[in-house]
LOVO-607007 format. One record per residue (C-alpha): residue in one letter; x, y, z. Coordinates in pm, whole numbers, plus 50000, padded with zeros to 5 digits. Example, Ala and Ser with C-alpha at 12.3 -4.5 7.8 and 13.67 -1.06 7.14 Angstrom:
// residues 2
a512304955050780
s513674989450714
// end
This chain:
// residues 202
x402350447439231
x405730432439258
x408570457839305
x411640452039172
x414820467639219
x417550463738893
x420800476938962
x424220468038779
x427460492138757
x428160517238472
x428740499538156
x427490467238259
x424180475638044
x421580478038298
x419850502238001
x419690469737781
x418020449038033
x415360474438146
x414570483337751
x414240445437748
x411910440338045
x409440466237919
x409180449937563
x407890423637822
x405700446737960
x407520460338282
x406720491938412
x410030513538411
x410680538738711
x414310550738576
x415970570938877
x418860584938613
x415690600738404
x413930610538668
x417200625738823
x417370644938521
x413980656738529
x414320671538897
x417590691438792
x415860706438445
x416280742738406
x413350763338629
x413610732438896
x414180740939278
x416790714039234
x418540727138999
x418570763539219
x419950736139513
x422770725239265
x423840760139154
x423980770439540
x426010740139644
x428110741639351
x428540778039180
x426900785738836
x430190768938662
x428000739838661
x425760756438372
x425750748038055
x425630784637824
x421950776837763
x420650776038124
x420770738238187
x423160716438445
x426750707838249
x426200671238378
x429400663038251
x431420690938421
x429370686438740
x430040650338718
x434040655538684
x434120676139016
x431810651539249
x433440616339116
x436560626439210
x435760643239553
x433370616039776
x432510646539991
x431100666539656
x429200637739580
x427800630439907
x426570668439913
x424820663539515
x423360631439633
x421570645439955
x420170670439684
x419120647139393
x418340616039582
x415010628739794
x413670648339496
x414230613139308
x412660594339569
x409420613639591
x408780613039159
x409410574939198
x406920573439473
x404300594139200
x405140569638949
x405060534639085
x401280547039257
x400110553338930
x400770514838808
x397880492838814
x398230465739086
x399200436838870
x402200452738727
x405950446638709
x407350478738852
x410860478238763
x413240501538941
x416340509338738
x418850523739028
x422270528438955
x423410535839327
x421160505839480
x424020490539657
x425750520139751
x422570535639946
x422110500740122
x417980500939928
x417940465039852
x415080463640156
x412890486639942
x412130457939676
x410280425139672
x413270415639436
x416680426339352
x418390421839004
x421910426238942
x423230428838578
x426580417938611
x429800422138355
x433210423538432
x435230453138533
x437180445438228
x434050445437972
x432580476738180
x435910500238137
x435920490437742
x432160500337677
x432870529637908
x435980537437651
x434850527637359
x430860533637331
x430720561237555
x433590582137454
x435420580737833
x439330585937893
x440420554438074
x441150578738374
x437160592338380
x435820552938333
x438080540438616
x437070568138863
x433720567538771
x433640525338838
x435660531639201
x433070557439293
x430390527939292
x430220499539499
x432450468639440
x431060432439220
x430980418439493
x429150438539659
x426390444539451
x425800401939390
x425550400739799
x422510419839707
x421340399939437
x417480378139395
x418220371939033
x421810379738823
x421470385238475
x425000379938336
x425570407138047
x429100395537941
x427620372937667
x426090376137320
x423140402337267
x420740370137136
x421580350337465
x420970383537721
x417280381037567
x416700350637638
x417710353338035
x415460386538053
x412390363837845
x413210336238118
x413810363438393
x410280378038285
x408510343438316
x409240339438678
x408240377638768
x405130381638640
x403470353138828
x404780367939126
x403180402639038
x399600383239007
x399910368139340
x401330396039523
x398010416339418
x395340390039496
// end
């Protein structure tokens, strides 16, 4: 089994790589799903979230407002730090689950938004950074996911810097280029990883 870590910050389309990597035949361990699975309504975490945070962070039908939540903690490091020492061990034991049920050839692909941030690079065989410019992150913020220029901007100082997530980086899969020529670094990407699965399970 070869472990891989893929990181990248907001809108730098980390989605579009790991949607590309299991067309390949990766084996996906998403920490943003899975985060959203341990805060579902009828979860302990969710109880956790509501205590820390006061039922204002309910949605009418029961569930977590993620975006209301997520306007109070991204603009208070302290708020966040509290959510994050809710969410993250919850997260860490369904990834656990997961990546023991893979069979021992596979690609186990990580997608972890906060990689950097958490200092986890040591968990992986292999980190991969999907990189775009703070520029081309703060449009597709804007302008696919609906953000005000003040939300993207807080939301993109909240994580850690470029720099600091390619000091981390095995591999860099550039994303500020065509959709056709993105493929072809994950196909190329893909090529060198799954040899290293095979060996690392002989």
């Amino acid at each position: 089994m070869l472990k891989v870590g893929l990181t990248g910050g907001i809108g730098a389309g980390k989605s579009e790589v790991s949607r590309l990597l299991v067309e390949h035949g990766a084996v996906l361990i998403d920490a943003d799903r899975i985060a959203r699975e341990v805060v579902a309504p009828g979860t302990a975490g969710l109880a956790a979230v509501v205590d820390a945070f006061g039922e204002g962070v309910l949605a009418e039908d029961g569930s977590l407002d993620r975006p209301r939540l997520g306007s109070i903690v991204f603009a208070d490091a302290e708020k966040l730090a509290v959510l994050n020492s809710i969410v993250h061990p919850l997260v860490g034991a369904r990834s656990r689950e997961l990546e023991e049920a893979a069979a021992e050839d596979s690609v186990v692909v990580h997608d972890v938004p906060l990689l950097a941030e958490n200092g986890l690079a040591p968990l992986y065989d292999l980190v991969i950074v999907v990189d775009a410019s703070p520029e081309t992150q703060l449009d597709r913020l804007v302008r696919l996911r609906g953000m005000t220029d003040e939300d993207a901007r807080a939301r993109m100082a909240a994580q850690a810097t470029r720099d600091e997530r390619l000091e981390i980086a095995d591999v860099v899969i550039d994303n500020d280029v065509p959709l056709e020529a993105l493929q072809r670094r994950v196909r190329d990407v893909w090529a060198d990883l799954v040899p290293r699965a095979r060996a690392a399970s002989e």
